[in-house]
C-alpha positions in Angstrom: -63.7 54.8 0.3 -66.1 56.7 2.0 -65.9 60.5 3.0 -66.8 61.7 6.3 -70.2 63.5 7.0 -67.8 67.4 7.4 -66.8 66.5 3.9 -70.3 65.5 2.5 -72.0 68.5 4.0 -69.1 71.0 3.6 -70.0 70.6 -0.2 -73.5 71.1 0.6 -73.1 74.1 2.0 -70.8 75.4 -0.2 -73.1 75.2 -3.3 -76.0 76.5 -1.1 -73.8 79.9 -0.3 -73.1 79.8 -4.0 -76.2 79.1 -5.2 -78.3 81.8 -2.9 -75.0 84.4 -2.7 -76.5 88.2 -2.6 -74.8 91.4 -1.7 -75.2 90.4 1.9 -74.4 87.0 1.7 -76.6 83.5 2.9 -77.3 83.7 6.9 -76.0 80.2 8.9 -79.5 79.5 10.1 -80.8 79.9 6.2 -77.8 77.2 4.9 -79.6 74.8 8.1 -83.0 75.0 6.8 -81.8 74.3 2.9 -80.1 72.0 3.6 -81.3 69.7 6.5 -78.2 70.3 8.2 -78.5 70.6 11.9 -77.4 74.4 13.6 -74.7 73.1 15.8 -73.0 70.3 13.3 -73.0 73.6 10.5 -71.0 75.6 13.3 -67.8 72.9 12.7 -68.6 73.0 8.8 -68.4 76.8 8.6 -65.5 77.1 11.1 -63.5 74.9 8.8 -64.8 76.3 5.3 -63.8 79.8 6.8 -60.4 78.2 7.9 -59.2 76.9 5.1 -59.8 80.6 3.6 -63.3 79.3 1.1 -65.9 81.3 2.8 -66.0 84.5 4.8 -68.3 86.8 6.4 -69.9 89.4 4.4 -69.5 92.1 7.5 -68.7 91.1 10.4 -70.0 89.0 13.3 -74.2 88.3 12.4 -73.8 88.5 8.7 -74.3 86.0 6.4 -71.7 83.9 4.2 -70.0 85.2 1.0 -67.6 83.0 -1.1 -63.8 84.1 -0.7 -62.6 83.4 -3.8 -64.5 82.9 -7.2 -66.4 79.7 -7.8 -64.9 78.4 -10.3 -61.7 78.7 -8.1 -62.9 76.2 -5.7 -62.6 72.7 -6.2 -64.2 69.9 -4.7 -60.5 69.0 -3.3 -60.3 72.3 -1.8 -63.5 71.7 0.1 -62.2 67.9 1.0 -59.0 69.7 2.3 -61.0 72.1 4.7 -61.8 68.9 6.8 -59.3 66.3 5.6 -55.6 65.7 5.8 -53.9 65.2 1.9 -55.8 62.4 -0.1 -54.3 58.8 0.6 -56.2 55.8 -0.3 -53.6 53.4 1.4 -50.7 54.4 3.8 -48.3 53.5 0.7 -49.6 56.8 -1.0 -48.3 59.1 1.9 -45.6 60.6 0.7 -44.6 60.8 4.4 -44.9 56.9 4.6 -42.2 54.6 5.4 -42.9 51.3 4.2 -40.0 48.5 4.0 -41.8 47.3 0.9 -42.4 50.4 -1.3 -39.8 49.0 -3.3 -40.9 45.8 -4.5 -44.3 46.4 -3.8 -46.3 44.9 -6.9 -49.3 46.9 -6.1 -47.7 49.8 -5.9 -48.1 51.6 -9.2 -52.2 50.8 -8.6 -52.7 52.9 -5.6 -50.6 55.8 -6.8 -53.2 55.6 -9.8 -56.2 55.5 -8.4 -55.2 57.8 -5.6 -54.3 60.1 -8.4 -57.2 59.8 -10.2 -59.3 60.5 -7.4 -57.4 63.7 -6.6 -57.8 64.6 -9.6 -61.3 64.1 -10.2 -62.1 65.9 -7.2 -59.8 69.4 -8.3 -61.1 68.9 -11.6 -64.8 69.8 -10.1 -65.7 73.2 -9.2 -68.0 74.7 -7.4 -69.5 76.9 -10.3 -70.3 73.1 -12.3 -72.9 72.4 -9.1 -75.0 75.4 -10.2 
């Protein structure tokens, strides 16, 4: 398993914005030069962070980035959902997944368990335990 590069750097410029947070919040260009991360790829990371309700702007348009909920509100998970579809190892572990051989799968019980485990390794990690 390998998670994609919006997921990698997502969580890098999450703890940045926690990490250098003031009263008027970390400028875009700022998280970029901290973080190696180029200007246009951080536009698609911010856009999804501030989608999925993580980040917002401290005042408007041309103000920096202030955290939208507490950190130790937001998990790792929560920043793997901002970019990523529910966790699922195999197809088997989609709830949504129709498999003929769910049923007498053997190897069943295994990837619900690590998938699990995953999952909940990554909402077990917030934000505030990068600091």
């Amino acid at each position: 398993m390998k998670l994609n590069k919006k997921v990698r750097y997502g969580l890098r410029a999450m703890i940045e914005i926690y990490e250098n947070e003031s009263s008027s919040g970390i400028l875009q260009k700022e998280i970029s030069a901290a973080q190696e991360i180029p200007l246009k790829y951080l536009d698609s990371i911010i856009t999804g962070l501030r989608n999925a309700g993580l980040i917002a702007n401290y005042s408007g348009k041309s103000s920096g980035y202030v955290l939208s909920r507490s950190p130790g509100e937001i998990s790792v998970y929560d920043i793997y959902r901002a970019f990523e579809p529910e966790l699922c190892l195999v197809d088997c572990s989609n709830p949504s997944n129709d498999c003929n051989l769910i049923k007498n799968c053997s190897a069943k019980d295994f990837w619900f368990e690590i998938n699990n485990k995953i999952k909940n390794s990554m909402k077990s990690f917030t934000l505030d335990q990068f600091a």
